[in-house]
C-alpha positions as semicolon CSV with decimal commas, in nm:
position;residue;x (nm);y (nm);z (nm)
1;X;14,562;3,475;11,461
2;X;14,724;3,724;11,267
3;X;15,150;3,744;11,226
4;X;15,315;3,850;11,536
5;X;15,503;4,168;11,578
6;X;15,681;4,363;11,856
7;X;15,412;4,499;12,084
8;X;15,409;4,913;12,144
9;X;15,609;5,083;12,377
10;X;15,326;5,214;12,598
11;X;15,118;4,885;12,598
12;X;15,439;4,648;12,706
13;X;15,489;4,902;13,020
14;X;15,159;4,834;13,133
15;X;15,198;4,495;13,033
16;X;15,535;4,501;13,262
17;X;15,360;4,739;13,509
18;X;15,088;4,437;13,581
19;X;15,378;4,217;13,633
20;X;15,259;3,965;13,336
21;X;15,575;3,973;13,151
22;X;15,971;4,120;13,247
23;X;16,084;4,036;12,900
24;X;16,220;4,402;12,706
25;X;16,088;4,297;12,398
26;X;15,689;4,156;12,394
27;X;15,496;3,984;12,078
28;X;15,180;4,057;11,987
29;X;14,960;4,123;11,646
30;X;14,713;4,455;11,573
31;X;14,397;4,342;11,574
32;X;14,125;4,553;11,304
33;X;13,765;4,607;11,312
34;X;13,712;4,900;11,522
35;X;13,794;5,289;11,499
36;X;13,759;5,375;11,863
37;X;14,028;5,181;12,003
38;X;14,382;5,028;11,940
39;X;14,312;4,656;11,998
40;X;14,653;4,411;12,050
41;X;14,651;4,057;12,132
42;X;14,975;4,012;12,366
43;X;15,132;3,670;12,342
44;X;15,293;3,575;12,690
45;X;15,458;3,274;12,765
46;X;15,215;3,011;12,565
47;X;14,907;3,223;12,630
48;X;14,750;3,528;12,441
49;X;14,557;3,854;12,625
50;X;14,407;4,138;12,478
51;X;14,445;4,476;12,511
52;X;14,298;4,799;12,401
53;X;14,316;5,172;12,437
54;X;14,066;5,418;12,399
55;X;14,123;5,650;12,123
56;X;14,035;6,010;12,200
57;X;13,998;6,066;11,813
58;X;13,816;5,815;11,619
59;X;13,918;5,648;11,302
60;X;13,635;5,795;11,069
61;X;13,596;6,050;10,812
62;X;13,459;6,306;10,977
63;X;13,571;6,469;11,288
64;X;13,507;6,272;11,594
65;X;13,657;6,302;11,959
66;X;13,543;6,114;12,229
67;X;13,661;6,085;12,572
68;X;13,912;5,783;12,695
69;X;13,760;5,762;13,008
70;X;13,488;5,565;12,866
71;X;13,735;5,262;12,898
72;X;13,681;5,261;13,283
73;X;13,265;5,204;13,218
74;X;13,324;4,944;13,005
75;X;13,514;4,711;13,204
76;X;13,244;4,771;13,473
77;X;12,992;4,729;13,224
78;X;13,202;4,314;13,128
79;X;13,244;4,300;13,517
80;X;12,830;4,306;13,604
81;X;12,741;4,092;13,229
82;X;13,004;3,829;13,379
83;X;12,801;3,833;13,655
84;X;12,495;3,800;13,550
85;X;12,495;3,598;13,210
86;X;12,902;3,355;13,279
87;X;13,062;3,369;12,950
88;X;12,853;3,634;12,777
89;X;13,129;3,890;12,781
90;X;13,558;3,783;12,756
91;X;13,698;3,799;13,167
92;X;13,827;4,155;13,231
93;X;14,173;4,101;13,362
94;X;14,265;4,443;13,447
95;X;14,174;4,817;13,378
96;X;14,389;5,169;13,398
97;X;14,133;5,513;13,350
98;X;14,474;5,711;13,285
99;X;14,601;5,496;13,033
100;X;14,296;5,468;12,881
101;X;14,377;5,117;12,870
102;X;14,193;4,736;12,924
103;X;14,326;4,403;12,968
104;X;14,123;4,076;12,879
105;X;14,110;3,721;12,822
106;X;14,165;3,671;12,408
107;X;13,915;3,442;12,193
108;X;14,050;3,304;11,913
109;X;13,835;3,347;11,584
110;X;13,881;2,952;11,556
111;X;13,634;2,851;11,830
112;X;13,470;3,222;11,839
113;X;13,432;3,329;11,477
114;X;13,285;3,684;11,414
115;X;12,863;3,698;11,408
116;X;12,907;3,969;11,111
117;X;13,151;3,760;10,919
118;X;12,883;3,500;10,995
119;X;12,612;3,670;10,861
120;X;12,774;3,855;10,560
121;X;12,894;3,442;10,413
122;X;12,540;3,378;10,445
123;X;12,557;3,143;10,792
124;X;12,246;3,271;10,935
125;X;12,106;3,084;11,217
126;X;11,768;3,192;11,405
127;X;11,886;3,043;11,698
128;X;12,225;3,230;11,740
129;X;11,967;3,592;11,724
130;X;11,712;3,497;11,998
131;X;12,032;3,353;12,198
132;X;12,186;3,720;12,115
133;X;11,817;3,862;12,241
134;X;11,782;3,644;12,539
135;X;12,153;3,747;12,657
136;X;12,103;4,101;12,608
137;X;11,740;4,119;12,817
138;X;11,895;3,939;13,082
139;X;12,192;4,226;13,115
140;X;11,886;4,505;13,073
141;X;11,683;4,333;13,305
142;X;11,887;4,224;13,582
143;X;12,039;4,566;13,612
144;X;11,696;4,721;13,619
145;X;11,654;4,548;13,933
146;X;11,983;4,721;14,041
147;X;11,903;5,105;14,030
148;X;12,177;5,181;14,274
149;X;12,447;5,072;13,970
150;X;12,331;5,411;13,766
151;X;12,624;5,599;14,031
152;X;12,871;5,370;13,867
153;X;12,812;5,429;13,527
154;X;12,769;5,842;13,488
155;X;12,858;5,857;13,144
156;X;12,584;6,079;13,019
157;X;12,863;6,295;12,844
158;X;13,033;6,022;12,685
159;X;12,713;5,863;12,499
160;X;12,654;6,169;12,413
161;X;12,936;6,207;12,261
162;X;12,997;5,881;12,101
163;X;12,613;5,822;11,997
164;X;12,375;6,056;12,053
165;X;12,507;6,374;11,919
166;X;12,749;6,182;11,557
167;X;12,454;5,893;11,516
168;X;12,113;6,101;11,545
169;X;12,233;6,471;11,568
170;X;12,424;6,437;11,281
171;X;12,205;6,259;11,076
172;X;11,930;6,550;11,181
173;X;12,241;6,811;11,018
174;X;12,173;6,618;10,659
175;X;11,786;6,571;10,650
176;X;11,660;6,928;10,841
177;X;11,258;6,761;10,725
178;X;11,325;6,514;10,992
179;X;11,539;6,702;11,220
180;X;11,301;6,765;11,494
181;X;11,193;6,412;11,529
182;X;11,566;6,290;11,536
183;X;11,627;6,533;11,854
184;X;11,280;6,407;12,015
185;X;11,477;6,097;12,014
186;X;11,760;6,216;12,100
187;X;11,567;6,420;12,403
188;X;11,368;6,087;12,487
189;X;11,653;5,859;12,509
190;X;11,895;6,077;12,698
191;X;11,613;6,076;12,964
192;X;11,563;5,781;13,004
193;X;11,687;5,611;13,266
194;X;11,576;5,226;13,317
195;X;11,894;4,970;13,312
196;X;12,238;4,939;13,204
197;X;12,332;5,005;12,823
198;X;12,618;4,847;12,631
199;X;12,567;5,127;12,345
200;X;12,733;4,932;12,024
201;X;12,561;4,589;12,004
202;X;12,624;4,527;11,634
203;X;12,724;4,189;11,527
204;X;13,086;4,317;11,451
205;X;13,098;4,326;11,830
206;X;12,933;3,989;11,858
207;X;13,141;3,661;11,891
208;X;12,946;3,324;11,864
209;X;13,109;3,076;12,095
210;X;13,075;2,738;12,195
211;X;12,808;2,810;12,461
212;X;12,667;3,110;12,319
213;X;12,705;3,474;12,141
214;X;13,047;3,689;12,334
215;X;12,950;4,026;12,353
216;X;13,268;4,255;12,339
217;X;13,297;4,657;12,285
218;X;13,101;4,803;12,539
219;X;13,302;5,157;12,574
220;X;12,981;5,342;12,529
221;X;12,845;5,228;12,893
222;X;12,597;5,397;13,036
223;X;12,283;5,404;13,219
224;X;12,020;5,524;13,022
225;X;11,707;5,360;12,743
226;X;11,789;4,963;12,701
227;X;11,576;4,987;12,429
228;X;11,908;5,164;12,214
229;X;12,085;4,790;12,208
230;X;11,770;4,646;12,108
231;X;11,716;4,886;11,854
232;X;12,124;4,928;11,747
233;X;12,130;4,505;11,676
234;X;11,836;4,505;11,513
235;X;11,950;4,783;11,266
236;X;12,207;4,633;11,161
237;X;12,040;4,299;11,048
238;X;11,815;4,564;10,847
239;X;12,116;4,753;10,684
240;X;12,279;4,348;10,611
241;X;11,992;4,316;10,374
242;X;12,134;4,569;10,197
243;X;12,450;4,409;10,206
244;X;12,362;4,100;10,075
245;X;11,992;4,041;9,918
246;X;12,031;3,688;9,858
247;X;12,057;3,601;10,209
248;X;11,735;3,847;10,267
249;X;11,479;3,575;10,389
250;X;11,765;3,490;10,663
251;X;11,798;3,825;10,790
252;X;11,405;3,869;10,818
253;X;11,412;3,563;11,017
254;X;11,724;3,671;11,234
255;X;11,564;4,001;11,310
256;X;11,223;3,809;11,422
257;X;11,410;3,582;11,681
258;X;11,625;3,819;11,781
259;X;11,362;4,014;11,906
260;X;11,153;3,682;11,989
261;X;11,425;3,623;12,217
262;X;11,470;3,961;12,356
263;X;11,093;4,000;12,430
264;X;10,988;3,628;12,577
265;X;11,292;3,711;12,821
266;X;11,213;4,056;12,950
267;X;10,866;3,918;12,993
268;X;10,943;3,629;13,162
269;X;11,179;3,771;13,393
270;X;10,903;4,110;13,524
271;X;10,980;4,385;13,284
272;X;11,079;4,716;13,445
273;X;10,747;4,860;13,202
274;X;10,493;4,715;12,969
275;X;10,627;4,552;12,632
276;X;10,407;4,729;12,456
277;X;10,557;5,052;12,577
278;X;10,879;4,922;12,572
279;X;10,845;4,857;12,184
280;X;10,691;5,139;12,051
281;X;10,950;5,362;12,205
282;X;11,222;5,114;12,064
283;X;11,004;5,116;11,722
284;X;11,059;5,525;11,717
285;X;11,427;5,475;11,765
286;X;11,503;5,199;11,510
287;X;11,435;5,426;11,163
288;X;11,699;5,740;11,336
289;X;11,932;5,498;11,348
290;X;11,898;5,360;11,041
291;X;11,942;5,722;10,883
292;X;12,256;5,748;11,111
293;X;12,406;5,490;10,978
294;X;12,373;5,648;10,607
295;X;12,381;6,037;10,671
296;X;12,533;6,034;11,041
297;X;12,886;6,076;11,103
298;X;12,969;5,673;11,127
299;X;12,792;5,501;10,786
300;X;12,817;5,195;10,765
301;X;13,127;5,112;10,532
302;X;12,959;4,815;10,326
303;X;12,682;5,018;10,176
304;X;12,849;5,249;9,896
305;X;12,634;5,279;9,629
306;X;12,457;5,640;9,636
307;X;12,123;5,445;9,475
308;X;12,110;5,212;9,821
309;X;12,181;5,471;10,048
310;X;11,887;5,629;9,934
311;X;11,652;5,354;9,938
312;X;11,772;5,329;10,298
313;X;11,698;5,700;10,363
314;X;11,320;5,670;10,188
315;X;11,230;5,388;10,430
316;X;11,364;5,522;10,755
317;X;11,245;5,879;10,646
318;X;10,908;5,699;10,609
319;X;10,901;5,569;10,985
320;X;11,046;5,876;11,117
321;X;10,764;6,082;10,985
322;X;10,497;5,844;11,051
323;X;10,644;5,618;11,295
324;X;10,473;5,269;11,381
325;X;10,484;5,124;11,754
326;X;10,540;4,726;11,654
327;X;10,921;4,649;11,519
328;X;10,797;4,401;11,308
329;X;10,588;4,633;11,037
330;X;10,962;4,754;11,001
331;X;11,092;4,436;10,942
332;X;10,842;4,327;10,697
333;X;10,833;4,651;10,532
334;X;11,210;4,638;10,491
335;X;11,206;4,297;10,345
336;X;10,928;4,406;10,064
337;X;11,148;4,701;9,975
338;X;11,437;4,525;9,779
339;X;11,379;4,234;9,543
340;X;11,658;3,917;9,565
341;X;11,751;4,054;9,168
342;X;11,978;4,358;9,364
343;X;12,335;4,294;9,370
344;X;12,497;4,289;9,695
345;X;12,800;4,516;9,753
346;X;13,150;4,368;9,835
């Protein structure tokens, strides 16, 4: 759980503001992973909470601001998941816009450990993907059904700002050949309008529990392309491959079910448009995000070796130029790219 320390000033006065604890001094431990936020778990008489606040700059290299509002969409986006898929998201205790702050229930690693730890020690389960998939098209789904939610989530701005414009705009900045078709997608995806988005799906925001994957992270909110979170999770079991080559044939078969899962769902439960359409557009987005995560202004921090970046940039270069409409000619093609011989980086 991490050694425990004395808590911040700011988040024990909304801890005492809540009325959870009168003590003057509060424990708690600084939880890592993320540059967006300051995460805390809060120890309180036997139990532990979490807390976060929005940061306003991020934690990256390059210069990145983003608003702290976006806390207030994502404990609406945990309050309609809870609703629709029980114990897909942690329970949202409490929220404060101003403080830029968020209060939830805290999973211990023990009985929830990490998906991308998971993954990167080589535990790759099928089932835990399409159980990922399935969760997620039930979220896009059963908010597609509820158009009238779009007026709660108006946080066109905000993705903007925290994907559109440092993930594909930026990655447009470093590879001007492909620049227009990175701001097609940017153009298509900002209007597109469909279901409710969680915007950072990656399996570093993924807990697998006892009953099933606990999404977590969802400060980029929004109402927009579901398509994105397909497209975000499945990048990232691309880029893993990277990673780690000895554990490619597992990733392959992660990315299938994931999207086995993802696609028998929206299917079953009356897609909001045609799979086929549905995937080709996702298929289009899928290589600009893998360039993002090389030239954009987040890279992904496990792939350091100039060599790999570029064989990452010569197949999503390839797709962007000449895209394909089915995910898995991606996923295959991905797989025949690197041989099990390449070292994996640390």
């Amino acid at each position: 759980m991490g050694s425990s320390t004395i808590l911040p000033a700011d988040f024990a006065d909304w801890v005492r503001a809540l009325g959870l604890s009168t003590a003057t001094v509060i424990q708690g431990a600084a939880l890592t992973g993320g540059v967006s936020s300051d995460i805390w778990r809060i120890d309180l008489d036997g139990r532990s909470l979490c807390v976060k606040r929005a940061l306003a700059l991020l934690k990256v290299a390059a210069h990145w601001e983003a608003p702290v509002l976006r806390n207030q969409y994502e404990a609406r986006w945990m309050q309609f998941a809870a609703q629709v898929v029980p114990g897909a998201v942690p329970e949202c205790l409490a929220s404060d816009p101003a403080r830029g702050m968020l209060l939830m229930s805290y999973l211990p690693d023990t009985d929830y450990p990490l998906w991308k730890t998971m993954l990167r020690d080589g535990t790759i389960r099928p089932s835990d993907a399409r159980q990922v998939g399935q969760v997620l098209a039930t979220i896009h789904v059963r908010s597609a059904e509820m158009p009238q939610l779009s007026e709660r989530f108006d946080s066109d701005a905000i993705f903007h700002a925290i994907r559109l414009d440092p993930y594909l705009s930026a990655a447009a900045l470093r590879n001007p050949d492909c620049g227009p078709a990175l701001e097609r997608l940017v153009q298509t995806t900002a209007n597109t309008r469909k279901a409710l988005v969680h915007g950072d799906v990656s399996p570093k925001n993924i807990l697998i529990g006892p009953q099933g994957p606990v999404l977590l992270d969802a400060e980029c909110a929004w109402w927009g392309d579901p398509v994105f979170d397909l497209a975000f999770c499945l990048n990232h079991l691309l880029l893993k491959r990277a990673w780690r080559p000895a554990f490619m044939n597992g990733y392959q078969s992660a990315f299938t079910a994931l999207l086995d899962g993802y696609r028998t769902t929206v299917q079953d439960m009356n897609p909001w448009e045609r799979w086929e359409t549905l995937e080709a557009r996702c298929a289009s987005l899928l290589p600009g995000l893998l360039l993002a995560r090389i030239d954009g202004k987040s890279p992904v921090e496990y792939i350091q070796n100039e060599h790999q970046r570029d064989r990452v940039r010569v197949l999503a270069r390839h797709y962007l130029l000449a895209p394909t409409n089915r995910l898995e000619t991606i996923n295959e093609a991905w797989s025949a790219s690197w041989s099990a011989s390449d070292q994996g980086l640390e």
